[in-house]
VMD Tcl script that builds the backbone (N, CA, C; Angstrom):
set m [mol new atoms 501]
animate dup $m
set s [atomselect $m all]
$s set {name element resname resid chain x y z} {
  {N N UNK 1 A -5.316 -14.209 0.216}
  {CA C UNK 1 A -5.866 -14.308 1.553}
  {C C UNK 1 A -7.046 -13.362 1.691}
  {N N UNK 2 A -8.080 -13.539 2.671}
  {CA C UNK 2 A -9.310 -12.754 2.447}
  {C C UNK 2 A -9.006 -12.140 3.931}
  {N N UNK 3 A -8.915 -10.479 3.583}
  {CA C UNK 3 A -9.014 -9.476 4.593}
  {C C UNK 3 A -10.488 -9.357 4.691}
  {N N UNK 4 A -10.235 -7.949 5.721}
  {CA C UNK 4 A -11.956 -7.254 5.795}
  {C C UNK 4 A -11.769 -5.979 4.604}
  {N N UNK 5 A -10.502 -5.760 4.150}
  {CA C UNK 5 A -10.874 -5.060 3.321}
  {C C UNK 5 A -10.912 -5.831 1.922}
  {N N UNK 6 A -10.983 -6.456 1.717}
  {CA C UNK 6 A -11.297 -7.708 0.454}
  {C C UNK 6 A -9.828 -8.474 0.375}
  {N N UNK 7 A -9.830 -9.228 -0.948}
  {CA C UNK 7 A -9.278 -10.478 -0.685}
  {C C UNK 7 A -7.667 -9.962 -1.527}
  {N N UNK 8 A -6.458 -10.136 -0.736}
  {CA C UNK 8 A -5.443 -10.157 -1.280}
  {C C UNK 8 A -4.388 -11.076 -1.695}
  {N N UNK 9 A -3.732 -10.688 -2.790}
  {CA C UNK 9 A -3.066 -11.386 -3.060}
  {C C UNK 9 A -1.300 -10.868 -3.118}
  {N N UNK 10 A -0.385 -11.537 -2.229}
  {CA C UNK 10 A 0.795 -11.644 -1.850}
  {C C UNK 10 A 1.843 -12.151 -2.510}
  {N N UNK 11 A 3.030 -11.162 -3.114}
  {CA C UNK 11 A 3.887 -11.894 -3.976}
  {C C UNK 11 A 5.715 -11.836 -3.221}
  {N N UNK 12 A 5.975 -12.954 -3.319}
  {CA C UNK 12 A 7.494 -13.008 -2.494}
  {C C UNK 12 A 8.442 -13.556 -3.885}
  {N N UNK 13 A 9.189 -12.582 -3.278}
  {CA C UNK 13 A 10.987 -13.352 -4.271}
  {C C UNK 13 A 12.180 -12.673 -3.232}
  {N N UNK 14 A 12.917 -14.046 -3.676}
  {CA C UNK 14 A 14.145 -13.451 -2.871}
  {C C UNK 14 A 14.367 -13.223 -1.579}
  {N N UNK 15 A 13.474 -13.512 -0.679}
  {CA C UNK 15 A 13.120 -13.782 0.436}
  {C C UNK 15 A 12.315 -12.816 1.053}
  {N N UNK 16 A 11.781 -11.906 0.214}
  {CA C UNK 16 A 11.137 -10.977 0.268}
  {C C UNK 16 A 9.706 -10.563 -0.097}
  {N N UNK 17 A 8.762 -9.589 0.494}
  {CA C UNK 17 A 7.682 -9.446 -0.061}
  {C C UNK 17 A 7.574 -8.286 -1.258}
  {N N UNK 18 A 7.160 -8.834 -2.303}
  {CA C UNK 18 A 7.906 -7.555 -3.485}
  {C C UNK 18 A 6.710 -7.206 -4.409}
  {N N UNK 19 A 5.255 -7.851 -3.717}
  {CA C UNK 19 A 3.925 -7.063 -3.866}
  {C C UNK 19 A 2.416 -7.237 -3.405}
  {N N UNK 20 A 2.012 -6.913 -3.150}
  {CA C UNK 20 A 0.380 -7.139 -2.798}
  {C C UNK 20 A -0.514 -6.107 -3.236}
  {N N UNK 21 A -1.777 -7.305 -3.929}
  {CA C UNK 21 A -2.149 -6.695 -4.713}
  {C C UNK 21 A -4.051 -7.273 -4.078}
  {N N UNK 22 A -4.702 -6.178 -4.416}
  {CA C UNK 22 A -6.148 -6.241 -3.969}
  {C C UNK 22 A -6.826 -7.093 -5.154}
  {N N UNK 23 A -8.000 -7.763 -4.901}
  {CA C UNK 23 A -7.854 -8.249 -5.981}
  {C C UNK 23 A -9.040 -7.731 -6.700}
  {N N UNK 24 A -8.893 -6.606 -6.863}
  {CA C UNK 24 A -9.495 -5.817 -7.852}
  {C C UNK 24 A -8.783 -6.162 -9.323}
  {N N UNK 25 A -9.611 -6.054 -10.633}
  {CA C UNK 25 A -9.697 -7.047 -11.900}
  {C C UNK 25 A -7.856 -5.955 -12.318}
  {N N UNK 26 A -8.222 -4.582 -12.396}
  {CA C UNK 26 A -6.570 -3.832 -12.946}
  {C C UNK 26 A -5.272 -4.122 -12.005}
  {N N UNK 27 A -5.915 -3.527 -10.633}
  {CA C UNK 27 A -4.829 -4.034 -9.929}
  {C C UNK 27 A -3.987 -5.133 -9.582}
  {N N UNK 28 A -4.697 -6.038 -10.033}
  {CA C UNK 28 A -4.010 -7.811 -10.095}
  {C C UNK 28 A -3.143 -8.022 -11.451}
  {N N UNK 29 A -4.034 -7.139 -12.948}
  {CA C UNK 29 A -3.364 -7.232 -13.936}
  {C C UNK 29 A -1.940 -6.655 -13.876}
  {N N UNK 30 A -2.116 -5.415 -13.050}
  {CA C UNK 30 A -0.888 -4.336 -12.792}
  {C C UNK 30 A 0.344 -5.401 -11.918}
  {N N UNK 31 A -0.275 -5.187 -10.748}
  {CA C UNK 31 A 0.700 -6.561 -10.047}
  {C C UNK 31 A 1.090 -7.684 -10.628}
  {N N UNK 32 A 0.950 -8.180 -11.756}
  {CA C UNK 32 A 1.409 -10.046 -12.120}
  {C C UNK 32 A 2.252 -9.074 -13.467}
  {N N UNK 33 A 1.952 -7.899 -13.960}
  {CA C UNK 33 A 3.107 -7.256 -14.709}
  {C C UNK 33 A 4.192 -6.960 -14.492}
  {N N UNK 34 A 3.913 -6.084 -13.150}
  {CA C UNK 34 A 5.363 -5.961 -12.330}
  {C C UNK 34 A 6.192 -6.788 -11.815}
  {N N UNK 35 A 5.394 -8.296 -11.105}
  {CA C UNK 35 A 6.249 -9.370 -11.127}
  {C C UNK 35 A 6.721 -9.684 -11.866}
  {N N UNK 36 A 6.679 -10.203 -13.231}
  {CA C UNK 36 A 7.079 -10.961 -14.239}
  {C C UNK 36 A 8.124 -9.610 -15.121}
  {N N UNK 37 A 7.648 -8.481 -14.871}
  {CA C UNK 37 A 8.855 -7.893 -15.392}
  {C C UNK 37 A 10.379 -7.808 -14.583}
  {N N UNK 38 A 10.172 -7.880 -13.367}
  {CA C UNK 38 A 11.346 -7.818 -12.233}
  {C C UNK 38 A 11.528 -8.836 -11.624}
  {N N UNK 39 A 10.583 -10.132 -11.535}
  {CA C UNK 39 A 11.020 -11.235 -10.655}
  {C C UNK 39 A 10.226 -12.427 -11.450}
  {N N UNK 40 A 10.341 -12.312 -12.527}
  {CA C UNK 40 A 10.037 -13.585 -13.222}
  {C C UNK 40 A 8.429 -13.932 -12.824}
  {N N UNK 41 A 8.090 -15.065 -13.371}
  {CA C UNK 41 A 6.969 -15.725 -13.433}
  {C C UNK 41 A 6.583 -16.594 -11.889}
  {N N UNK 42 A 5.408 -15.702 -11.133}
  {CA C UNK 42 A 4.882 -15.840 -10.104}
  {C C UNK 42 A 4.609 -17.732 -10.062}
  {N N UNK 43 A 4.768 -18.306 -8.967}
  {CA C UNK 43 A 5.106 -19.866 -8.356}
  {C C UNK 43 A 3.868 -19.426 -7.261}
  {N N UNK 44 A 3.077 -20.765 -7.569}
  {CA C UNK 44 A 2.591 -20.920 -6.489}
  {C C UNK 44 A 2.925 -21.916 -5.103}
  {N N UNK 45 A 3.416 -21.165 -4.304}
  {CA C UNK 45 A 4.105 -21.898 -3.438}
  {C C UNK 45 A 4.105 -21.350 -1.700}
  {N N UNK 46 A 3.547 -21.984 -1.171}
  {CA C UNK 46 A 3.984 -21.338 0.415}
  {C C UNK 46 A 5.552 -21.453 0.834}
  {N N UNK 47 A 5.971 -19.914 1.052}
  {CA C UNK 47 A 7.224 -20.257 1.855}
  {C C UNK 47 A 7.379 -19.125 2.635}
  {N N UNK 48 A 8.387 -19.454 3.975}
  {CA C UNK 48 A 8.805 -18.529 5.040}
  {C C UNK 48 A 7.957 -16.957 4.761}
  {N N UNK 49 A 8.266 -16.301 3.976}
  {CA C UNK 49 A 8.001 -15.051 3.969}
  {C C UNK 49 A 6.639 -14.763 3.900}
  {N N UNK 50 A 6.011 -15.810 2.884}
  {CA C UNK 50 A 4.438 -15.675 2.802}
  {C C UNK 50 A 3.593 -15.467 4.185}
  {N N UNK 51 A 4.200 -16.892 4.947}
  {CA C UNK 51 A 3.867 -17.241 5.920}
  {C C UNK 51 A 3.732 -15.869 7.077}
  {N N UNK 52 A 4.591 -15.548 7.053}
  {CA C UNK 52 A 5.305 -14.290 7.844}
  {C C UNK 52 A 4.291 -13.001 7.647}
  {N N UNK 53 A 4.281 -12.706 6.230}
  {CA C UNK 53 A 3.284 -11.685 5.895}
  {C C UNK 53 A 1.920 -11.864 6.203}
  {N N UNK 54 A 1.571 -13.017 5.818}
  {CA C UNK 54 A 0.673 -13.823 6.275}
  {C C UNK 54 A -0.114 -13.698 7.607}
  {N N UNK 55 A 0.872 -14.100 8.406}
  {CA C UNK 55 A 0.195 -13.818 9.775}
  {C C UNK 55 A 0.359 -12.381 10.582}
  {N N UNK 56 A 1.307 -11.271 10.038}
  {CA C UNK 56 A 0.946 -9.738 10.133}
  {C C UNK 56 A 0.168 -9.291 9.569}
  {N N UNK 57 A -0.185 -9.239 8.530}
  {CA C UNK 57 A -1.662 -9.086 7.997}
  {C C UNK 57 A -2.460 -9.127 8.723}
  {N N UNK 58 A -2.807 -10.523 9.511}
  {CA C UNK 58 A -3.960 -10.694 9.849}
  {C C UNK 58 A -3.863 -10.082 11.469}
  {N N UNK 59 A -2.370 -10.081 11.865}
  {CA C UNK 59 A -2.699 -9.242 13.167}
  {C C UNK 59 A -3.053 -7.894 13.171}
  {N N UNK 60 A -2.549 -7.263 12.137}
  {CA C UNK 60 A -2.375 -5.680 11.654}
  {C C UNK 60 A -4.357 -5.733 11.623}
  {N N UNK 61 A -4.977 -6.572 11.117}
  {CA C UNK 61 A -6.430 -6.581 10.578}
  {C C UNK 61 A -7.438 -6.673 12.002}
  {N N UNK 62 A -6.979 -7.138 13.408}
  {CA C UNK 62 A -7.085 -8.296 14.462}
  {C C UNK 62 A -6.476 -6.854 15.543}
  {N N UNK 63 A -6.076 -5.944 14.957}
  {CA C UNK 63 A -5.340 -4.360 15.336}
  {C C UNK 63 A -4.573 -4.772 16.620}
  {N N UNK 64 A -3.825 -6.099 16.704}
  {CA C UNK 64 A -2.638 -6.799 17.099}
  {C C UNK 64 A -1.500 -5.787 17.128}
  {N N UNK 65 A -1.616 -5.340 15.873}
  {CA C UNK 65 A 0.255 -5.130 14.635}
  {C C UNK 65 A -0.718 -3.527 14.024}
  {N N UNK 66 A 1.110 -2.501 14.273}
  {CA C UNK 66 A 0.844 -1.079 14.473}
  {C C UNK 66 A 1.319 -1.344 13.023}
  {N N UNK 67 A 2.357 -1.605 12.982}
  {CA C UNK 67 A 3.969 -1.445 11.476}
  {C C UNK 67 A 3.919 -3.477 11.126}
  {N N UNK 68 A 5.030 -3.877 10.240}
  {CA C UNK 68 A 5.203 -4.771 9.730}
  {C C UNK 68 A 6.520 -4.866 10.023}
  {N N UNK 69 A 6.844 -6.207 10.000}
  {CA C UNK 69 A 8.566 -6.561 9.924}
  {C C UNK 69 A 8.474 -7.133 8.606}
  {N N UNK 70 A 8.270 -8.114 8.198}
  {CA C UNK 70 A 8.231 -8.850 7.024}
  {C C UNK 70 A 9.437 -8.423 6.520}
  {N N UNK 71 A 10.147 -8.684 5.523}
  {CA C UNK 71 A 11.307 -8.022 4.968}
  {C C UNK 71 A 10.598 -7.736 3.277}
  {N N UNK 72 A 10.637 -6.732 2.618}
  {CA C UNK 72 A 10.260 -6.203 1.410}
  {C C UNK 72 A 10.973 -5.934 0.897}
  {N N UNK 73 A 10.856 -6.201 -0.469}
  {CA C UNK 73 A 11.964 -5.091 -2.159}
  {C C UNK 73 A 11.009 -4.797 -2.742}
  {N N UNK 74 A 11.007 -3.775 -3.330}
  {CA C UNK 74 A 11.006 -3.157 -4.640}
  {C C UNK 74 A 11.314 -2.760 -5.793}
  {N N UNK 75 A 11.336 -1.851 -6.910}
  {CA C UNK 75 A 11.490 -1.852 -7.856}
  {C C UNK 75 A 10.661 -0.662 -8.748}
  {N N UNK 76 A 11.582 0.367 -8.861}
  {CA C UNK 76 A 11.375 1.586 -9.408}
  {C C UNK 76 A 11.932 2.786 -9.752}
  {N N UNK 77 A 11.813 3.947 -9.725}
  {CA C UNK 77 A 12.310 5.080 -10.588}
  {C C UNK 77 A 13.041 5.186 -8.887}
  {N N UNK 78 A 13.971 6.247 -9.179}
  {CA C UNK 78 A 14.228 6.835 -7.589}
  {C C UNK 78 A 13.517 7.779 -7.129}
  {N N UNK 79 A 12.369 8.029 -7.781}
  {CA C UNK 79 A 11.805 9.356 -7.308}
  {C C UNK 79 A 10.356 8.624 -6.874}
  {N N UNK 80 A 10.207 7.062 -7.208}
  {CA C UNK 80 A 9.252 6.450 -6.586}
  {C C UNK 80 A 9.598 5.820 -5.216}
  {N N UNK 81 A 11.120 5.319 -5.586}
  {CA C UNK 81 A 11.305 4.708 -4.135}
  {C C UNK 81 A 11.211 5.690 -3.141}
  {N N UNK 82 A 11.818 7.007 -3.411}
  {CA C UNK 82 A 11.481 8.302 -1.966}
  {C C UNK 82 A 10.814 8.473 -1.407}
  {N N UNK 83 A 9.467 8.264 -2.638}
  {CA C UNK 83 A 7.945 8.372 -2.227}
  {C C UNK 83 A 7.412 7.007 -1.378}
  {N N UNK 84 A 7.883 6.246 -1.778}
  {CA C UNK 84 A 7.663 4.528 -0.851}
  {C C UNK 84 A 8.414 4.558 0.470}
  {N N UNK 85 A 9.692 5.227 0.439}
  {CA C UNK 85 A 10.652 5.254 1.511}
  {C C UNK 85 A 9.815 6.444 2.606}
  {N N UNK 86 A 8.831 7.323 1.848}
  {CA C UNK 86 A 8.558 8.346 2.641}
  {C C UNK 86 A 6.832 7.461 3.397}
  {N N UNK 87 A 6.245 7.056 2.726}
  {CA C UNK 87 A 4.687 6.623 2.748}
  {C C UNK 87 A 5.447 5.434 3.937}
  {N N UNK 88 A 6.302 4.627 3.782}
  {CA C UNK 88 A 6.725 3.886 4.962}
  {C C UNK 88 A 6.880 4.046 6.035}
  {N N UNK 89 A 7.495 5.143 5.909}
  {CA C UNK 89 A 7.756 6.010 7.389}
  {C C UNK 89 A 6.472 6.924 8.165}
  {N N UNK 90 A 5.536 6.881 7.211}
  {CA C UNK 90 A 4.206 7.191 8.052}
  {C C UNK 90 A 3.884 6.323 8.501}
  {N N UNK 91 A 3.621 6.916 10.182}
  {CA C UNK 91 A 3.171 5.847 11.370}
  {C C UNK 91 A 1.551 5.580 11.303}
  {N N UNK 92 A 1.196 4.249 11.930}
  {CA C UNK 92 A -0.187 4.124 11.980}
  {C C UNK 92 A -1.253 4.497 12.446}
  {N N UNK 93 A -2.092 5.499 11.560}
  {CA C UNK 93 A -2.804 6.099 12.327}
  {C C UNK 93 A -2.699 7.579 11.999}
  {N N UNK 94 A -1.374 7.774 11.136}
  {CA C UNK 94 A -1.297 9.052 10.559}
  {C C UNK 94 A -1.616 9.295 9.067}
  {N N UNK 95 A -2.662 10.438 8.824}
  {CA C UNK 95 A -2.135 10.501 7.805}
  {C C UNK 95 A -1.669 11.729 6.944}
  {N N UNK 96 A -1.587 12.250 5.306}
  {CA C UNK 96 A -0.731 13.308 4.821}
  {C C UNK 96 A -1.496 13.133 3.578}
  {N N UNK 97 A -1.463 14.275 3.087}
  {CA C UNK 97 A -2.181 14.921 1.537}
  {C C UNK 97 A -0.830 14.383 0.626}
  {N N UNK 98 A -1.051 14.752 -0.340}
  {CA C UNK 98 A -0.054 14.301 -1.660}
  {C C UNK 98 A 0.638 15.572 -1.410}
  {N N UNK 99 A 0.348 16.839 -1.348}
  {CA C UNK 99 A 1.084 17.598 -1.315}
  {C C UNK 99 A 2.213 17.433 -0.184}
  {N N UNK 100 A 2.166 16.731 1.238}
  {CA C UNK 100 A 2.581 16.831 1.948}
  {C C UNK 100 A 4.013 15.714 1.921}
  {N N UNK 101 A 2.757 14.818 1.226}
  {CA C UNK 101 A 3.882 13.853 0.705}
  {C C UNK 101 A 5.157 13.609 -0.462}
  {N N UNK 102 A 4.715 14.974 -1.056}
  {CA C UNK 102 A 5.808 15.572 -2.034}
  {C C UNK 102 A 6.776 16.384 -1.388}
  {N N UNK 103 A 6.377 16.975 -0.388}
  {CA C UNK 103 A 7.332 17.712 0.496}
  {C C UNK 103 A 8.479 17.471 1.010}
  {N N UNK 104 A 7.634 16.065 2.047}
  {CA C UNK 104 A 8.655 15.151 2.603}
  {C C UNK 104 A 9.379 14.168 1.589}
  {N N UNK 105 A 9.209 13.858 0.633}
  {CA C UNK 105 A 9.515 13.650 -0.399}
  {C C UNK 105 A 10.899 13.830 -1.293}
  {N N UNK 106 A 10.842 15.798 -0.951}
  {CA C UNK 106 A 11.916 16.094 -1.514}
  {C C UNK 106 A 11.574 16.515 -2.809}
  {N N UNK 107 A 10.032 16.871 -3.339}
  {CA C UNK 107 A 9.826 17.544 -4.275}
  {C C UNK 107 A 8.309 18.308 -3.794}
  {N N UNK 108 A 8.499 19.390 -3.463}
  {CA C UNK 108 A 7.465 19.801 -2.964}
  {C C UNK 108 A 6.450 20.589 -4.012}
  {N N UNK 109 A 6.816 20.737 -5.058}
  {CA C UNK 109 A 6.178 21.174 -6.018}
  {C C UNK 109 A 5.501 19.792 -6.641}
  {N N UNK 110 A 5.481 18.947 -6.586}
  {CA C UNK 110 A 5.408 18.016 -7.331}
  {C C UNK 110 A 3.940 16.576 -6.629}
  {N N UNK 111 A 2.956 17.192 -6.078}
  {CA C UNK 111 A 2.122 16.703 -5.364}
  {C C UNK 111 A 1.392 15.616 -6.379}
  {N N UNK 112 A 1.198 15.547 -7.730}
  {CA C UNK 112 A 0.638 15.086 -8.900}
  {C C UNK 112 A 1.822 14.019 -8.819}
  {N N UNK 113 A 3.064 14.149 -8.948}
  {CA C UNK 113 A 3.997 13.302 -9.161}
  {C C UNK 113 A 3.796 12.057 -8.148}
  {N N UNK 114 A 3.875 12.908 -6.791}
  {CA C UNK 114 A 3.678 12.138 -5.650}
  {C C UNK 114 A 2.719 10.934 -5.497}
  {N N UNK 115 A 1.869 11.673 -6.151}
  {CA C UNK 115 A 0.354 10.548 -6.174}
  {C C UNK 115 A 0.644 9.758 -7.402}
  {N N UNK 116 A 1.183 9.783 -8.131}
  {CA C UNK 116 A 1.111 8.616 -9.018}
  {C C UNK 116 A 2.275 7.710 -8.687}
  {N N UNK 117 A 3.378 8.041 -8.149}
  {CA C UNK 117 A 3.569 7.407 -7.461}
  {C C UNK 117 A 3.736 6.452 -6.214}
  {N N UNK 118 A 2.372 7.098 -5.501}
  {CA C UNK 118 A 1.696 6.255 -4.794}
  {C C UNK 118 A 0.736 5.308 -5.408}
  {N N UNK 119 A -0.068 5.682 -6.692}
  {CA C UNK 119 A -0.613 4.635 -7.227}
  {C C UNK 119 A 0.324 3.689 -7.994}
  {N N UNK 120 A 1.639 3.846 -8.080}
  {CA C UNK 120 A 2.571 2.705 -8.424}
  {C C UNK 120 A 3.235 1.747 -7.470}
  {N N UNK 121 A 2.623 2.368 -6.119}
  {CA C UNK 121 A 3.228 1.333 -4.497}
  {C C UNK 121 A 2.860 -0.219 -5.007}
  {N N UNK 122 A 4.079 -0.503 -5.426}
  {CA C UNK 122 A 4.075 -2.465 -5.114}
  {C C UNK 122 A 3.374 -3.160 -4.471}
  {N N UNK 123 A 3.293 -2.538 -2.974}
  {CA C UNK 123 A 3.201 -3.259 -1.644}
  {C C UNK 123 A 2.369 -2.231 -1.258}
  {N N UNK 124 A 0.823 -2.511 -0.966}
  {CA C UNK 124 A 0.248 -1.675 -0.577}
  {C C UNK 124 A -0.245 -2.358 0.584}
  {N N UNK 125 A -0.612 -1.834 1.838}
  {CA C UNK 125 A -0.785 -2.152 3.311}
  {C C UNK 125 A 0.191 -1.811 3.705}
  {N N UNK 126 A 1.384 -2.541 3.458}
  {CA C UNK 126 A 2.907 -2.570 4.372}
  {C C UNK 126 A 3.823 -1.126 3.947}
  {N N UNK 127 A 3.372 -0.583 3.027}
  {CA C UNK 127 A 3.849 0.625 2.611}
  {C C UNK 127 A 2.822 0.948 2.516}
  {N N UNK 128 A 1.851 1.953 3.303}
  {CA C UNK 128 A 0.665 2.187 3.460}
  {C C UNK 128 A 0.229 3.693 3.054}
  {N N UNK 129 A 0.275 3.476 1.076}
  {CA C UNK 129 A -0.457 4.600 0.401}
  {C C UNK 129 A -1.662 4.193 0.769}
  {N N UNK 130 A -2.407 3.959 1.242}
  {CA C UNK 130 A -4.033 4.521 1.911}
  {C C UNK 130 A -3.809 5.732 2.657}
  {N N UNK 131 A -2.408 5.574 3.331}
  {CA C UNK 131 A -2.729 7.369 4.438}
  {C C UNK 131 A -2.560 8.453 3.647}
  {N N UNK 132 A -2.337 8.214 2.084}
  {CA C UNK 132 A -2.341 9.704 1.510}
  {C C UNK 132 A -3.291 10.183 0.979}
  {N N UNK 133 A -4.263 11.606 1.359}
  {CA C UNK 133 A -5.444 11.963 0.687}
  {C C UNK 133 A -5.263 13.149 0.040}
  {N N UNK 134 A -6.318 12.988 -0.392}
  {CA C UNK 134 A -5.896 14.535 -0.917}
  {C C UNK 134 A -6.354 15.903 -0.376}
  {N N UNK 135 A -5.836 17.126 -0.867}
  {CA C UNK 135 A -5.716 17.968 -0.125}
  {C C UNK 135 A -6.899 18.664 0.752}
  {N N UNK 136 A -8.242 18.342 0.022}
  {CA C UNK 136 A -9.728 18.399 0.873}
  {C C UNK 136 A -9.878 17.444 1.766}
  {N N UNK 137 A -8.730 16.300 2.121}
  {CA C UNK 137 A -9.527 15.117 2.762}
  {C C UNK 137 A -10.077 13.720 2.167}
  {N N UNK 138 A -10.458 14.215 0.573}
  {CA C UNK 138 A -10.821 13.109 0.092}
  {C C UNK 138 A -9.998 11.962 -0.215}
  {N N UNK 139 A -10.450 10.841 -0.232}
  {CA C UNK 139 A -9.919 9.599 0.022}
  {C C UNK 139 A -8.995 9.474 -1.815}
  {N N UNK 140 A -9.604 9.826 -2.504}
  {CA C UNK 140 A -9.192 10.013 -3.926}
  {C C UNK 140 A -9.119 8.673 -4.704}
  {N N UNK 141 A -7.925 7.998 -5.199}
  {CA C UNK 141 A -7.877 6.658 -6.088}
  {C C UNK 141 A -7.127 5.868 -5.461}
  {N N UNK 142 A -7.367 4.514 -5.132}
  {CA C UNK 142 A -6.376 3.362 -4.322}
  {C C UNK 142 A -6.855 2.456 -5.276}
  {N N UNK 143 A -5.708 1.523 -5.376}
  {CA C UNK 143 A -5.546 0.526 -6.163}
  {C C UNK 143 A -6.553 -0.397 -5.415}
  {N N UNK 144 A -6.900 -0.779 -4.522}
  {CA C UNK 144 A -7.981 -2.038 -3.930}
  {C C UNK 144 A -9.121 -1.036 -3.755}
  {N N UNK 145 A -10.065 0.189 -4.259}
  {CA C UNK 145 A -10.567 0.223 -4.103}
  {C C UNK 145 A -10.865 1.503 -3.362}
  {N N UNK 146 A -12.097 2.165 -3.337}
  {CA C UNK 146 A -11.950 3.009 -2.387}
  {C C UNK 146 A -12.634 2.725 -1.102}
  {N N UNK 147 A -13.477 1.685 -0.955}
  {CA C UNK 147 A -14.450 0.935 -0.331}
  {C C UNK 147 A -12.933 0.081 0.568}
  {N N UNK 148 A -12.184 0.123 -0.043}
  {CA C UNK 148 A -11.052 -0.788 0.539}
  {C C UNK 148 A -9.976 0.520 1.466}
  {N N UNK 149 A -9.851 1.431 1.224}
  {CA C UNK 149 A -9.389 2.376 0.934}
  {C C UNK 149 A -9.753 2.921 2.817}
  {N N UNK 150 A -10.930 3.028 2.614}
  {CA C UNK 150 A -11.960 3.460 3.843}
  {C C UNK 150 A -11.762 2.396 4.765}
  {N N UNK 151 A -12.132 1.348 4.648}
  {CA C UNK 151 A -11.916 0.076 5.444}
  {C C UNK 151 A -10.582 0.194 6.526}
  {N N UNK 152 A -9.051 0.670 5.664}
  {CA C UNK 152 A -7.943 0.665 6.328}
  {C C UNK 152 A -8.036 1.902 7.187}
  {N N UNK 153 A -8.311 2.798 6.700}
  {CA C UNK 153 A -8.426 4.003 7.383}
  {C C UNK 153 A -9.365 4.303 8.521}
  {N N UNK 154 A -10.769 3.209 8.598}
  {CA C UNK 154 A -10.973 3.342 9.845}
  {C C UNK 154 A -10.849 2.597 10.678}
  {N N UNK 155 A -10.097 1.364 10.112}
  {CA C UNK 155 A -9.107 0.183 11.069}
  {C C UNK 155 A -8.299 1.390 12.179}
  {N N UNK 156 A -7.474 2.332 10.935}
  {CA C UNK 156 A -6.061 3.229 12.015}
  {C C UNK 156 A -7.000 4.586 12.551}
  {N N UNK 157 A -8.597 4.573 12.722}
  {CA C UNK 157 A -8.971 5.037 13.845}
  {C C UNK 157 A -9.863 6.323 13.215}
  {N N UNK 158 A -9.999 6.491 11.620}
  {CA C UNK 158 A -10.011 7.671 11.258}
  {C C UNK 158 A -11.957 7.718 10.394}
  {N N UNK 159 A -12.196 8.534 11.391}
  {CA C UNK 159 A -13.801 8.940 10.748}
  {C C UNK 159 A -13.922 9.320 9.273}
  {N N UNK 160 A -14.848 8.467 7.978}
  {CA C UNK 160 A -14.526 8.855 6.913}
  {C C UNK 160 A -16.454 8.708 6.540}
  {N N UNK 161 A -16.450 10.213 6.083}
  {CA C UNK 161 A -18.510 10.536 5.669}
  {C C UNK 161 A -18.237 9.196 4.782}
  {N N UNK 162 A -19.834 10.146 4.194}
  {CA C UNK 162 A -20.607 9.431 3.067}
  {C C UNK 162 A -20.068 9.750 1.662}
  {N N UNK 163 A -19.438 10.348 1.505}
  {CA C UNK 163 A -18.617 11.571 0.598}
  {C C UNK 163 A -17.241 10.858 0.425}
  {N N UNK 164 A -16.590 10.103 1.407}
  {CA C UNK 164 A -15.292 9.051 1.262}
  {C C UNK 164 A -14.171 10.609 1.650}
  {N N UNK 165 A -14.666 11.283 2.138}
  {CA C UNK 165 A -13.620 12.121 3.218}
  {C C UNK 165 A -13.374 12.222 4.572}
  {N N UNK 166 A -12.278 12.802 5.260}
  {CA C UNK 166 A -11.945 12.145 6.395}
  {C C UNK 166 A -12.663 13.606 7.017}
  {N N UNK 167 A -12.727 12.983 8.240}
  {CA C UNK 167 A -13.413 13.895 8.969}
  {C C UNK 167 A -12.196 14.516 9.860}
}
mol reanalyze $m
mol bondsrecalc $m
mol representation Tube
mol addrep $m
């Protein structure tokens, strides 16, 4: 589907949304790996959930939609899901350094950890690693981009220079 922050692509199993992926050339390779290692070989097919994600997306984009209902799974270490369980629970419009997000986390030493496991978020928008920067502000590495990166962040309201830091 084509956002304003470029064009994504949406993966459901199980009645669930279990990835989205920007369609940047790694991040698509990364995403159709993780499917096919945990939910078999991606179908092209419209059903219920697509649909569903589908049209929050575009309200979330349309700044309709704060959070998502959609129903989501995942698939990872437990020290990634904490970090997904924690990046979820940031509200829209907020955001937190890696360090902060290791904190809440439950490993507060571990801010490096944190961030790579934000660059392993499945589901990026609906588990929204864009709000984590790093500890100057800078916008740092997102899987869609950092141009994509910026886009979400000043959707949820947030001044970002020429430099790709938040003001």
């Amino acid at each position: 589907m084509h956002s304003p922050a470029g064009e994504l692509t949406v993966f459901a199993a199980d009645g669930a949304v279990v990835g989205i992926s920007f369609e940047q050339p790694e991040s698509l390779r990364r995403m159709l790996r993780y499917v096919r290692r945990y939910y078999g070989e991606p179908v092209m097919a419209e059903n219920p959930v697509l649909l569903q994600a589908e049209s929050e997306i575009c309200e979330y984009f349309d700044k309709k939609r704060r959070g998502f209902t959609v129903p989501i799974a995942y698939k990872g270490t437990v020290f990634q899901h904490k970090v997904w369980e924690t990046l979820h629970a940031v509200p829209f419009g907020e955001i937190l350094t890696y360090g902060e997000l290791a904190r809440r986390s439950g490993a507060p030493d571990a801010p490096r950890a944190a961030g790579a496991a934000c660059g392993a978020n499945p589901i990026a928008l609906i588990i929204p690693c864009h709000r984590a920067v790093g500890a100057d502000g800078s916008l740092t590495k997102f899987g869609g981009g950092l141009d994509a990166k910026c886009t979400l962040l000043q959707l949820e309201g947030h001044a970002v220079d020429v430099r790709q830091r938040i003001l």
